[in-house]
PDBQT receptor file of N, H, CA, C and O in Angstrom, charges set to zero:
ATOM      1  N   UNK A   1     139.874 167.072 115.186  1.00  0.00    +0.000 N 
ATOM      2  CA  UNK A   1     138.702 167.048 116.038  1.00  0.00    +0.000 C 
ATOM      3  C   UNK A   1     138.597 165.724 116.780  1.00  0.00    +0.000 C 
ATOM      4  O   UNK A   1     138.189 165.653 117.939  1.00  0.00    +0.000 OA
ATOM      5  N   UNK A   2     138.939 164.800 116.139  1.00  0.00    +0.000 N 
ATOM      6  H   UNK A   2     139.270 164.858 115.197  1.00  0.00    +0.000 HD
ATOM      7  CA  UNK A   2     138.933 163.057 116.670  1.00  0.00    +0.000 C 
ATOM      8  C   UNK A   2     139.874 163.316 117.771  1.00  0.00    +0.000 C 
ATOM      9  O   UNK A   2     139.417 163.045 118.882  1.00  0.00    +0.000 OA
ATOM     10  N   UNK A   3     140.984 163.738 117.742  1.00  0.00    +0.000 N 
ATOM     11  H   UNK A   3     141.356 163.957 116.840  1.00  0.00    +0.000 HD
ATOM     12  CA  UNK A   3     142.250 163.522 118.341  1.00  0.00    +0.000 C 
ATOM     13  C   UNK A   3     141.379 164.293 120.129  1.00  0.00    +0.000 C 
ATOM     14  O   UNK A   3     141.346 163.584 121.134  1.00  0.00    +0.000 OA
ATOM     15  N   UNK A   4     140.911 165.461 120.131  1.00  0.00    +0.000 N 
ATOM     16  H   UNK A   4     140.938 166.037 119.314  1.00  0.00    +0.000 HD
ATOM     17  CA  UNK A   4     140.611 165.964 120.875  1.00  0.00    +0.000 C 
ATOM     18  C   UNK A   4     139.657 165.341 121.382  1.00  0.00    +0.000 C 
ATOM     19  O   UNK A   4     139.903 165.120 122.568  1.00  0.00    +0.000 OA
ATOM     20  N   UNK A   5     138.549 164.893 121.026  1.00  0.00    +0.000 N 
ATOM     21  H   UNK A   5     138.349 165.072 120.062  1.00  0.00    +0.000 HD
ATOM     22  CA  UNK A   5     137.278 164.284 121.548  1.00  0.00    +0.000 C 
ATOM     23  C   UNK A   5     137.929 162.393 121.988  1.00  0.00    +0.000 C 
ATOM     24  O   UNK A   5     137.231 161.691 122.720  1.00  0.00    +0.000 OA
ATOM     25  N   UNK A   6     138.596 162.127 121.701  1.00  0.00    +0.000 N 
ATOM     26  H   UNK A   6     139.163 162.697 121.106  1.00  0.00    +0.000 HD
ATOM     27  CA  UNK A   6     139.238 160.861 122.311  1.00  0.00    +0.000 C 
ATOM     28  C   UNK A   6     140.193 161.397 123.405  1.00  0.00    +0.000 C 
ATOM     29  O   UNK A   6     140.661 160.557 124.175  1.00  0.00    +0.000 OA
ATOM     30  N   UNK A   7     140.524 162.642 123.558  1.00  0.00    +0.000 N 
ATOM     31  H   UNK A   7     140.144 163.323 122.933  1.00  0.00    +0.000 HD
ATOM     32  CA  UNK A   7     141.703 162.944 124.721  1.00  0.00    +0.000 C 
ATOM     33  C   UNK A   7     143.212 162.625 124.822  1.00  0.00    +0.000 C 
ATOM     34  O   UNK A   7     144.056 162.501 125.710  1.00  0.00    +0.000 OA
ATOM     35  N   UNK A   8     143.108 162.527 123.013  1.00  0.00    +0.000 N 
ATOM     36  H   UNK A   8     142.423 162.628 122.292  1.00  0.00    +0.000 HD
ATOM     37  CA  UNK A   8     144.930 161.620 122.987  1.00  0.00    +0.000 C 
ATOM     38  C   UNK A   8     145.429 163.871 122.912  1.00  0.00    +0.000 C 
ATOM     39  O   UNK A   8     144.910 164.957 122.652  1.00  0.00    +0.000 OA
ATOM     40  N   UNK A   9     147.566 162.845 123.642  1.00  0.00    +0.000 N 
ATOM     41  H   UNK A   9     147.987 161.963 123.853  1.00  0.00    +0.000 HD
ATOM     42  CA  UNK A   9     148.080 163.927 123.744  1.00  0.00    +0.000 C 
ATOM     43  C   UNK A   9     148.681 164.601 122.364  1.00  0.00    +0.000 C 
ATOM     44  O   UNK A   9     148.931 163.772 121.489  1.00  0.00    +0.000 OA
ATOM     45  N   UNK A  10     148.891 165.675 122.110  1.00  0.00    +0.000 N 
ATOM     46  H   UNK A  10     148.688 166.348 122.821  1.00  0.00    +0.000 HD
ATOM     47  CA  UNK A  10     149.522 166.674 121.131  1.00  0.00    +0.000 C 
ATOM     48  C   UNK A  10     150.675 165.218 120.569  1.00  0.00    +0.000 C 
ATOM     49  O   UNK A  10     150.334 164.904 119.428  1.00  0.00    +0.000 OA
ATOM     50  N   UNK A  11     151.763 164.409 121.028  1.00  0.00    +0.000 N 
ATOM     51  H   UNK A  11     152.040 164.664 121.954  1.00  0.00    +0.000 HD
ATOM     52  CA  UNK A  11     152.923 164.116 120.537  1.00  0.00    +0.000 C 
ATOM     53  C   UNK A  11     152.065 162.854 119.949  1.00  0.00    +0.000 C 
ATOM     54  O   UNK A  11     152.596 162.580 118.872  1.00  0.00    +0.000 OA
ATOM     55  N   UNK A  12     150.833 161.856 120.216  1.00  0.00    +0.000 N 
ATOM     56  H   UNK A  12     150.402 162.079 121.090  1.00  0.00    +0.000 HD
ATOM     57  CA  UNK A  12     150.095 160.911 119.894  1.00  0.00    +0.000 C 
ATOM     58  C   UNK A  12     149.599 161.443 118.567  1.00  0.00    +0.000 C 
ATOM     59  O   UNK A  12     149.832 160.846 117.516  1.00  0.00    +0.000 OA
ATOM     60  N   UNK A  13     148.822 162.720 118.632  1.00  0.00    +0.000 N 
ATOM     61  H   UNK A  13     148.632 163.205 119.485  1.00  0.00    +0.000 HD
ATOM     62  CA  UNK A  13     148.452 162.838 117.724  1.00  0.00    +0.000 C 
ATOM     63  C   UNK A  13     149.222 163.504 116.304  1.00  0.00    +0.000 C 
ATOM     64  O   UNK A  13     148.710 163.320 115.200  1.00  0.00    +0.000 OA
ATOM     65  N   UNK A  14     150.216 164.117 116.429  1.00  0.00    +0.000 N 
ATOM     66  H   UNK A  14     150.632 164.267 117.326  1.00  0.00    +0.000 HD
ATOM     67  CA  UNK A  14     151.114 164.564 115.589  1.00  0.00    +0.000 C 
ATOM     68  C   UNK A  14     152.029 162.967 114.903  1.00  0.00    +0.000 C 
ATOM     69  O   UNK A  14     152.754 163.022 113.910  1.00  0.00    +0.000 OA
ATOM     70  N   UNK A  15     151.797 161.830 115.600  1.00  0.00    +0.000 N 
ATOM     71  H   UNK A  15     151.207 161.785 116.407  1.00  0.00    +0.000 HD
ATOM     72  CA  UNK A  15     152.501 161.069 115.166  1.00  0.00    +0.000 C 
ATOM     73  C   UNK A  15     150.955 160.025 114.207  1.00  0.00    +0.000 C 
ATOM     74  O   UNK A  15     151.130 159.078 113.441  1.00  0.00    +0.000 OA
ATOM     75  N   UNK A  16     150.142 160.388 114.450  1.00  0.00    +0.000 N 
ATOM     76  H   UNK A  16     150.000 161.158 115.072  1.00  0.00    +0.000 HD
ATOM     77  CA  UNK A  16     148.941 159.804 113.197  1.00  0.00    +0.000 C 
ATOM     78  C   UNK A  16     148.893 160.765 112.200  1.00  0.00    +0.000 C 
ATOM     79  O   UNK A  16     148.418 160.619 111.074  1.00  0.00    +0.000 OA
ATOM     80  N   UNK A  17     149.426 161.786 112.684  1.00  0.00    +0.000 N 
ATOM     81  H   UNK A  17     149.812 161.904 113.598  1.00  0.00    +0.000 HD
ATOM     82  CA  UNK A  17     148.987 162.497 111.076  1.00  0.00    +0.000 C 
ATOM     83  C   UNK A  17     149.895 162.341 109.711  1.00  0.00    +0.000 C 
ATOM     84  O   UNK A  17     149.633 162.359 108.509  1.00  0.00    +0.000 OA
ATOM     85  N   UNK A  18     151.058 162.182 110.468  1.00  0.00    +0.000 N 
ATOM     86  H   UNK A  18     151.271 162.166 111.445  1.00  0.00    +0.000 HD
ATOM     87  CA  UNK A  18     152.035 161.366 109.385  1.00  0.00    +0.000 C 
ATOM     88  C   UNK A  18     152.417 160.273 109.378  1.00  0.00    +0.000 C 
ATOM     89  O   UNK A  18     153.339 160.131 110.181  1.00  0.00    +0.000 OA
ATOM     90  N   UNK A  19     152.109 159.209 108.746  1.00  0.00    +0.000 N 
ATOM     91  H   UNK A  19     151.360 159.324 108.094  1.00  0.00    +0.000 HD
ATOM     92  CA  UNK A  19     151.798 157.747 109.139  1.00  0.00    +0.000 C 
ATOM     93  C   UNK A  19     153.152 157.791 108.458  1.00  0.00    +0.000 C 
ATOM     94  O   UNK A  19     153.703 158.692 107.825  1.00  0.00    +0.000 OA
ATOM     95  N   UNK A  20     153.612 156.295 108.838  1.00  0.00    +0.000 N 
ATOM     96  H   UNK A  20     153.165 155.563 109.352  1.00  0.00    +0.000 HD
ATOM     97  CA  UNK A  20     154.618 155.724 108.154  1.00  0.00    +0.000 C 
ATOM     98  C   UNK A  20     154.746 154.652 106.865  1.00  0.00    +0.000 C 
ATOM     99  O   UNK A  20     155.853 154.417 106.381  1.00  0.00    +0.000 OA
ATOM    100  N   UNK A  21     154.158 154.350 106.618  1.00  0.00    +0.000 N 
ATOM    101  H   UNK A  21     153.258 154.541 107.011  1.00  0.00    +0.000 HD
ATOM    102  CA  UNK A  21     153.899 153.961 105.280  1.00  0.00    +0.000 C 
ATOM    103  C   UNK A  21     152.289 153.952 104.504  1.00  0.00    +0.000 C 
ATOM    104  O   UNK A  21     151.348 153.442 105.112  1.00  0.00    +0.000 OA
ATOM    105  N   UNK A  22     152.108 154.509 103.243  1.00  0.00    +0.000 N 
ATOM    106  H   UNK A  22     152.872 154.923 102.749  1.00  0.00    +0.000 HD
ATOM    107  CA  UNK A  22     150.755 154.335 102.708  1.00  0.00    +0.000 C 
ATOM    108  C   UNK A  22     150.601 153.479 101.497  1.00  0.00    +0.000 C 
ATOM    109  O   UNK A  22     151.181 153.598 100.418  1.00  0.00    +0.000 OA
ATOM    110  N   UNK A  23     149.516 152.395 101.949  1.00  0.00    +0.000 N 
ATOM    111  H   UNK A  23     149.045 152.298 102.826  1.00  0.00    +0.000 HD
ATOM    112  CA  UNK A  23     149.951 151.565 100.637  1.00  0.00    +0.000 C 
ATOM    113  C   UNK A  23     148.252 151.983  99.652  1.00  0.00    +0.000 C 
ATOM    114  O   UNK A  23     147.421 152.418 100.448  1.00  0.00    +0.000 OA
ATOM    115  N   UNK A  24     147.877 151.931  98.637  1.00  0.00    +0.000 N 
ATOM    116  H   UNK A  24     148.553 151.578  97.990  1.00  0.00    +0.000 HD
ATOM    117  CA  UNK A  24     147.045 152.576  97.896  1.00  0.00    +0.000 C 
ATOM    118  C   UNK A  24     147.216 151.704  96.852  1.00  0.00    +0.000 C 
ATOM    119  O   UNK A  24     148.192 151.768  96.104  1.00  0.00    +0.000 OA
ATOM    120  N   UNK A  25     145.950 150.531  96.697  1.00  0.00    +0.000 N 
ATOM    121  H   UNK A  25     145.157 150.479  97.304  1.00  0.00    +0.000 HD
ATOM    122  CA  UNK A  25     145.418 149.834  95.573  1.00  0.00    +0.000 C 
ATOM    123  C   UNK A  25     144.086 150.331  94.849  1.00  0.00    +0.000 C 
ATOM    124  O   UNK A  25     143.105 150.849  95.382  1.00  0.00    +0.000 OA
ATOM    125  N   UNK A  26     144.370 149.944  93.038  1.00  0.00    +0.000 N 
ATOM    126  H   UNK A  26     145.167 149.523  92.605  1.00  0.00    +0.000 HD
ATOM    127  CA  UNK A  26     143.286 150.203  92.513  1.00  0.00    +0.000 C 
ATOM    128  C   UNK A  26     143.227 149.365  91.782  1.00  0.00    +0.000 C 
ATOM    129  O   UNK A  26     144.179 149.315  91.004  1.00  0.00    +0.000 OA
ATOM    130  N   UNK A  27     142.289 148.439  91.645  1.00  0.00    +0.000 N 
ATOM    131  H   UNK A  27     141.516 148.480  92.277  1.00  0.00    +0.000 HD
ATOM    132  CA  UNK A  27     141.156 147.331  90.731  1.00  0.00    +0.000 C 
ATOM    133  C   UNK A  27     139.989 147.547  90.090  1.00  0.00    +0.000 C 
ATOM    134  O   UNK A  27     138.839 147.659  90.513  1.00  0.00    +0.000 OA
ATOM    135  N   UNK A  28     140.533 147.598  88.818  1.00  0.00    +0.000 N 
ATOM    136  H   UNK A  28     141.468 147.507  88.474  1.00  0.00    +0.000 HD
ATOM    137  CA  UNK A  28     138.903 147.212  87.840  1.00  0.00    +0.000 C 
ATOM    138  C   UNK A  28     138.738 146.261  87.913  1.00  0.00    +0.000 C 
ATOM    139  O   UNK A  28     139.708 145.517  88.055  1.00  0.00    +0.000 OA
ATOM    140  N   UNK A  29     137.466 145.746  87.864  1.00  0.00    +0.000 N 
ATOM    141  H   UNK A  29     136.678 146.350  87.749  1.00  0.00    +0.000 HD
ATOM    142  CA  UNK A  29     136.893 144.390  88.133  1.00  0.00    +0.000 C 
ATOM    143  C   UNK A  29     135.455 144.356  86.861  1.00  0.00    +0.000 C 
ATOM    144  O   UNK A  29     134.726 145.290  86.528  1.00  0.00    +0.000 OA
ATOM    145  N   UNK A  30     135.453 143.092  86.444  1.00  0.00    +0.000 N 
ATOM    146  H   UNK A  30     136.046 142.333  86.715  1.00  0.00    +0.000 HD
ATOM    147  CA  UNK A  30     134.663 143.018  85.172  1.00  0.00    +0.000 C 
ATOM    148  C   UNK A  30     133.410 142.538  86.270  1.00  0.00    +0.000 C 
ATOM    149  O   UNK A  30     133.555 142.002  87.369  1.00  0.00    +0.000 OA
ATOM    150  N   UNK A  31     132.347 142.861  85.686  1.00  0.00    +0.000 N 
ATOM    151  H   UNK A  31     132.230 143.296  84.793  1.00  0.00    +0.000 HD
ATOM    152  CA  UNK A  31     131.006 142.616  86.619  1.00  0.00    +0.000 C 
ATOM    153  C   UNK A  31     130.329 141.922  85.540  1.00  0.00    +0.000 C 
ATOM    154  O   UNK A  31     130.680 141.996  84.363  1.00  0.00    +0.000 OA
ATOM    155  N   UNK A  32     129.025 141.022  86.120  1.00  0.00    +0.000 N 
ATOM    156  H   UNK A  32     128.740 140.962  87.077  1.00  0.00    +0.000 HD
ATOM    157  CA  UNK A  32     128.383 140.260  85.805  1.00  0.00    +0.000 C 
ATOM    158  C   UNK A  32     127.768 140.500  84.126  1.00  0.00    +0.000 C 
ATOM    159  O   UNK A  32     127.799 139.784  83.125  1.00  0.00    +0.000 OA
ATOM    160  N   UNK A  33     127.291 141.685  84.370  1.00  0.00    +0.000 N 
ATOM    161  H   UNK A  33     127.266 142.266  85.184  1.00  0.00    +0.000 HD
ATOM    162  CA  UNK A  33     126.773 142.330  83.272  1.00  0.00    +0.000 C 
ATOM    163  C   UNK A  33     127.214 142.851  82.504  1.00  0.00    +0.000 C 
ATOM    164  O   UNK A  33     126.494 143.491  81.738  1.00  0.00    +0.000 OA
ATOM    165  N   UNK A  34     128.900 142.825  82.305  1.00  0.00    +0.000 N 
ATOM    166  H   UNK A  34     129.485 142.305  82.927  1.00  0.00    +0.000 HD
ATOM    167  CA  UNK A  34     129.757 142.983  81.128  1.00  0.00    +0.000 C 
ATOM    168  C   UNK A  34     130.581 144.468  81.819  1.00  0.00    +0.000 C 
ATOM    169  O   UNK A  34     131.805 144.520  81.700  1.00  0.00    +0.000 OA
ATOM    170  N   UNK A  35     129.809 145.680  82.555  1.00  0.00    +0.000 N 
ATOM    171  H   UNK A  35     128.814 145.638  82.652  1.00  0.00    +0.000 HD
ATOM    172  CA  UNK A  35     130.112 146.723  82.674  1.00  0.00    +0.000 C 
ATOM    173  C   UNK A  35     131.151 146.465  83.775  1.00  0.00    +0.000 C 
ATOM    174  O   UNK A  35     131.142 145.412  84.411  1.00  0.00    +0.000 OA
ATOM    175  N   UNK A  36     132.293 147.710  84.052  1.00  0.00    +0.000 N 
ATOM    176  H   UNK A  36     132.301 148.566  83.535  1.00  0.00    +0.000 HD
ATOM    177  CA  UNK A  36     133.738 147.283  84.637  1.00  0.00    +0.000 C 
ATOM    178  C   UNK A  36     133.418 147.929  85.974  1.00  0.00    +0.000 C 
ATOM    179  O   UNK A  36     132.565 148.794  85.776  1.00  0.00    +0.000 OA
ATOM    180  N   UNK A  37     133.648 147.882  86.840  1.00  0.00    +0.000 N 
ATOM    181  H   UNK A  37     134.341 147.180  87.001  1.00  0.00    +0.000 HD
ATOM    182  CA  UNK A  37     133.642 148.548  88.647  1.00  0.00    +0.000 C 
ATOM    183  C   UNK A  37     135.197 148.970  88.655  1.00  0.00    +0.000 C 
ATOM    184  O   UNK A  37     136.210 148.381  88.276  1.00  0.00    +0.000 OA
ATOM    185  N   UNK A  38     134.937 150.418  89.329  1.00  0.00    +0.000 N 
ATOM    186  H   UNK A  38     134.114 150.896  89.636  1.00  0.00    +0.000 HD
ATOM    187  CA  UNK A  38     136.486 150.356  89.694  1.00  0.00    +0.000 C 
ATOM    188  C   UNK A  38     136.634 150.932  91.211  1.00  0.00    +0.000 C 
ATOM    189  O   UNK A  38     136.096 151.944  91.660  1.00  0.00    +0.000 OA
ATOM    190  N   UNK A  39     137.731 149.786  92.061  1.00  0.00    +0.000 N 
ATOM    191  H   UNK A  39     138.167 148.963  91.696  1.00  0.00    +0.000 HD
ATOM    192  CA  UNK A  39     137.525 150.430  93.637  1.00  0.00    +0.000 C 
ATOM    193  C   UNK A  39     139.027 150.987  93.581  1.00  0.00    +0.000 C 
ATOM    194  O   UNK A  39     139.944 150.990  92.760  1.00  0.00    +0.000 OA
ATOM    195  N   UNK A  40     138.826 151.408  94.751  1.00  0.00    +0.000 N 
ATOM    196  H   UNK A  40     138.081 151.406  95.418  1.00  0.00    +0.000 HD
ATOM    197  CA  UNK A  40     140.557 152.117  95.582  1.00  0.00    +0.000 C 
ATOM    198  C   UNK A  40     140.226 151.326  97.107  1.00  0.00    +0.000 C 
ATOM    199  O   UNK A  40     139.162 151.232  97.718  1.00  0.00    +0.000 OA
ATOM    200  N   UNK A  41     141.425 150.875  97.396  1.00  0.00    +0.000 N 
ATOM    201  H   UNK A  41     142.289 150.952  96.899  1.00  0.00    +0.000 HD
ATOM    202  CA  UNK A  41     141.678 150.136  98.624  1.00  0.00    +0.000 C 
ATOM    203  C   UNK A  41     142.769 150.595  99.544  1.00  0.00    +0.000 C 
ATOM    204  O   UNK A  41     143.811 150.094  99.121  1.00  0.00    +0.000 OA
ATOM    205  N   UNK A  42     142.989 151.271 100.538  1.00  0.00    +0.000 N 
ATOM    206  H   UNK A  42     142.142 151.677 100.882  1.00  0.00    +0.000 HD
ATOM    207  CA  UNK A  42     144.039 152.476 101.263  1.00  0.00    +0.000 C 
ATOM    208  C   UNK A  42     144.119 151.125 102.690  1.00  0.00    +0.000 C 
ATOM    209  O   UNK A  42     143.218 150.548 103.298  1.00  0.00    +0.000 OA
ATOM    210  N   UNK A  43     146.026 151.015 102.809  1.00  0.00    +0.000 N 
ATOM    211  H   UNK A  43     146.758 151.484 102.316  1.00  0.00    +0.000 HD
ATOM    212  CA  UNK A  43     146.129 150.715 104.214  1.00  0.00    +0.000 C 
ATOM    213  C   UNK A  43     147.262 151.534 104.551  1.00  0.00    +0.000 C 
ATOM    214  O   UNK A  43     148.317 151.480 103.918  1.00  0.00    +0.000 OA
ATOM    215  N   UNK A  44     147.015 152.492 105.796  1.00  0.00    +0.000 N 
ATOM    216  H   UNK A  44     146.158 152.537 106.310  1.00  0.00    +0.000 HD
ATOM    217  CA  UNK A  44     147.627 152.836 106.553  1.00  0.00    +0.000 C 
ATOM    218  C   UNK A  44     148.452 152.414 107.324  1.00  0.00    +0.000 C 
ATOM    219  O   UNK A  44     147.752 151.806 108.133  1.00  0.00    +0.000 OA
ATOM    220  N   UNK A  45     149.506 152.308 107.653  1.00  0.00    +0.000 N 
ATOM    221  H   UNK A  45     150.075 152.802 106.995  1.00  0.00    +0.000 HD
ATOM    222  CA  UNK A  45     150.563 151.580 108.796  1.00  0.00    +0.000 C 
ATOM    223  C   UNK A  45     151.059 152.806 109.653  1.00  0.00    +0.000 C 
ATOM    224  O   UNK A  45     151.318 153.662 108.806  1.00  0.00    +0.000 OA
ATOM    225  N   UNK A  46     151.259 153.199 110.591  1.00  0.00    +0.000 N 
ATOM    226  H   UNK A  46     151.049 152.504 111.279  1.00  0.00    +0.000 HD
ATOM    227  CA  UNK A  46     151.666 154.182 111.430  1.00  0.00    +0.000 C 
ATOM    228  C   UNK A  46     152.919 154.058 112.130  1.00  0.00    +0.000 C 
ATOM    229  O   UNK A  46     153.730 154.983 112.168  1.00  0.00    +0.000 OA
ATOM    230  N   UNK A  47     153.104 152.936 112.690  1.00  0.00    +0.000 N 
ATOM    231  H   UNK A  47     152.445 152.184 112.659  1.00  0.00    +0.000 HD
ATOM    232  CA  UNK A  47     154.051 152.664 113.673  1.00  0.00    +0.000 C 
ATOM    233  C   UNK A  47     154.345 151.448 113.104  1.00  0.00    +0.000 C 
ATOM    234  O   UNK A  47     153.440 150.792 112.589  1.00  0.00    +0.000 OA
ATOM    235  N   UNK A  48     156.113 150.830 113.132  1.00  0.00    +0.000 N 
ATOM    236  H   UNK A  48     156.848 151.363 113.550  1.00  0.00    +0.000 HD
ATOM    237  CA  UNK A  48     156.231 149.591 113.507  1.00  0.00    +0.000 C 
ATOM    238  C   UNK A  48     156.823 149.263 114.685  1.00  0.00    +0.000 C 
ATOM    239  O   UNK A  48     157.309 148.145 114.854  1.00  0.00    +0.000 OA
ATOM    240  N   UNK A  49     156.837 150.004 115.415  1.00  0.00    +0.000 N 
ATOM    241  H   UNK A  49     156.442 150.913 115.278  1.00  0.00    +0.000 HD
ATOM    242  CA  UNK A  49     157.508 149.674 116.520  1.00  0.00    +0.000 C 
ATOM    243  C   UNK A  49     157.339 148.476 117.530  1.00  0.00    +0.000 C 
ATOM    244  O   UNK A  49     157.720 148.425 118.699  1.00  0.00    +0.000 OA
ATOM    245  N   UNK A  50     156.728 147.603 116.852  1.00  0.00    +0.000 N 
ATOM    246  H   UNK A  50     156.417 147.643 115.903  1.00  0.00    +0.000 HD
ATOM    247  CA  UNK A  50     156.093 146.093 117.780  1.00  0.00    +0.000 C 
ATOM    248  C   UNK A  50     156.072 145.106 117.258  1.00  0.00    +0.000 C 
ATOM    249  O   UNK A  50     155.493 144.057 117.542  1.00  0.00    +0.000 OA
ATOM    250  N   UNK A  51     157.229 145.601 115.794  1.00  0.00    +0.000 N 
ATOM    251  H   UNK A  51     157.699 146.453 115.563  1.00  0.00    +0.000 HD
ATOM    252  CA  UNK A  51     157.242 143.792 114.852  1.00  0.00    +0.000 C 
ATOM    253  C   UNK A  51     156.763 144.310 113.759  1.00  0.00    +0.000 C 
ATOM    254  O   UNK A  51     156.642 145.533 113.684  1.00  0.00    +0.000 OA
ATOM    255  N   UNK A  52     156.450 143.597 112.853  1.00  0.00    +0.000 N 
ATOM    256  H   UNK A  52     156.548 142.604 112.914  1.00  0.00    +0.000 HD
ATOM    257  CA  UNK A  52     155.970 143.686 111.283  1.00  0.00    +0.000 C 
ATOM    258  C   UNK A  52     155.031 143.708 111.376  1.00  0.00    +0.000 C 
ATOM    259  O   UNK A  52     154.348 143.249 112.292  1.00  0.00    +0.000 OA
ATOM    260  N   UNK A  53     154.635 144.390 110.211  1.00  0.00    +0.000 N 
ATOM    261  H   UNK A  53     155.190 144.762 109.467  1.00  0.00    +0.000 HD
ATOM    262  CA  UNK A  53     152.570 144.994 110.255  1.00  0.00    +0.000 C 
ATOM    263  C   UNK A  53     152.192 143.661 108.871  1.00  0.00    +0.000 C 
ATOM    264  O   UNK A  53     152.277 143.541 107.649  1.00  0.00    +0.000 OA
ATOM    265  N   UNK A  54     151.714 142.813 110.190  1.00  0.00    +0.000 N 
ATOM    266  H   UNK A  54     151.645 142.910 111.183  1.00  0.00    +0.000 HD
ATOM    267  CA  UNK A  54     151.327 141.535 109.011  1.00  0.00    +0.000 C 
ATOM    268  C   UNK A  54     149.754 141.638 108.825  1.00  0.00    +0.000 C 
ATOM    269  O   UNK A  54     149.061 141.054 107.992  1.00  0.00    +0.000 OA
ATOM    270  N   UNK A  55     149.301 142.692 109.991  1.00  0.00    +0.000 N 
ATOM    271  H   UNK A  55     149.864 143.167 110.667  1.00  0.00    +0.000 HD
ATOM    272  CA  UNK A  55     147.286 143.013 109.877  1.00  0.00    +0.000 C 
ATOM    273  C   UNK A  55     147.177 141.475 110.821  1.00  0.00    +0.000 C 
ATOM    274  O   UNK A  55     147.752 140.926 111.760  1.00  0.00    +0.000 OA
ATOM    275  N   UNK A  56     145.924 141.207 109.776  1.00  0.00    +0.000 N 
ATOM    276  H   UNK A  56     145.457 141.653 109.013  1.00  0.00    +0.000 HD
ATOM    277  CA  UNK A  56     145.000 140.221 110.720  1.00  0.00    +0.000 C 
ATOM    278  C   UNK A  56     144.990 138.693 110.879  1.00  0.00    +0.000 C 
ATOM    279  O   UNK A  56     144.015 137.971 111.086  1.00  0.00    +0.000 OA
ATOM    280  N   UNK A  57     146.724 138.240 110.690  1.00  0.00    +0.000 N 
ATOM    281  H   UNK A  57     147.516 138.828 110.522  1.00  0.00    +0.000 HD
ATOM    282  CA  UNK A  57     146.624 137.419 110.660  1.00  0.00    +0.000 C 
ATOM    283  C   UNK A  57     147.222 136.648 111.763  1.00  0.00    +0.000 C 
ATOM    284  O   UNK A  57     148.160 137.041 112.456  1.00  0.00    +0.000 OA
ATOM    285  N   UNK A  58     146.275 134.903 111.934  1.00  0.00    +0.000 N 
ATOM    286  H   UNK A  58     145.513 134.584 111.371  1.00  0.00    +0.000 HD
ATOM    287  CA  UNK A  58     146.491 134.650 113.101  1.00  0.00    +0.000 C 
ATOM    288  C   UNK A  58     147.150 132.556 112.678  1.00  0.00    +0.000 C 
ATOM    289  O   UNK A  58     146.873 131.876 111.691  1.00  0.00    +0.000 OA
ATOM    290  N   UNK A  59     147.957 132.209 113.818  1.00  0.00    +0.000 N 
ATOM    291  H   UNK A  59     148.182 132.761 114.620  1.00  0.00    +0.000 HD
ATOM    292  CA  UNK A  59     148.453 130.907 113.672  1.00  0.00    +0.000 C 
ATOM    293  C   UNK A  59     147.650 130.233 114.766  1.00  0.00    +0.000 C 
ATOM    294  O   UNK A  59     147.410 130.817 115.823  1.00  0.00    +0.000 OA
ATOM    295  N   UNK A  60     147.250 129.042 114.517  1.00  0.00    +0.000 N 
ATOM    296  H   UNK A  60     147.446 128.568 113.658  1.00  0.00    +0.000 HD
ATOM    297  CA  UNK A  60     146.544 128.659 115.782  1.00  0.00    +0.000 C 
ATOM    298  C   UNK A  60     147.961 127.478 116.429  1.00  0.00    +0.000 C 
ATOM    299  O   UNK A  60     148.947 127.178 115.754  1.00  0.00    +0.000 OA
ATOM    300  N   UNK A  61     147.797 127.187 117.274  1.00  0.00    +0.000 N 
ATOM    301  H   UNK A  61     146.997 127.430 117.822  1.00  0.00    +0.000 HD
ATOM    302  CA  UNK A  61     148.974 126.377 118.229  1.00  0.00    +0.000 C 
ATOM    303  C   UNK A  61     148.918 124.916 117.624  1.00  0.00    +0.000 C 
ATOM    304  O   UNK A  61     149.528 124.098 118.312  1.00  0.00    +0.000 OA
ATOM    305  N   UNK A  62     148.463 124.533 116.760  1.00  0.00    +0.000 N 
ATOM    306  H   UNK A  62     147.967 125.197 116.201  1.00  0.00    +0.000 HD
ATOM    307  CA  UNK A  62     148.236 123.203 116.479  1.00  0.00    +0.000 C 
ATOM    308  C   UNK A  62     149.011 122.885 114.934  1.00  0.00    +0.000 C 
ATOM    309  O   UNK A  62     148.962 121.759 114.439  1.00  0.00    +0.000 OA
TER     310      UNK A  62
């Protein structure tokens, strides 16, 4: 439904639906009050076609 309401083409969108790598973390974490939290953390990568998927990181010129 996304794919259509943004106007991407059939070969755009057939290439998000099978991403190219899925990475899938899970952490218990001890909380204040003794009791444990547990999350799931999902990153998607789709394409590398533009270099290594390093995310959000940045060098400043100095």
């Amino acid at each position: 439904q996304a794919a259509k309401l943004l106007g991407l083409d059939s070969k755009l969108e057939k290439s998000l639906l099978i991403p190219f790598r899925e990475i899938k973390v899970e952490c218990t974490i001890p909380k204040d009050d003794g009791t444990l939290a547990s999350y799931v953390g999902f990153r998607v990568q789709h394409d590398n076609a533009r270099g290594p998927m390093k995310g959000g990181i940045r060098y400043h010129h100095e």
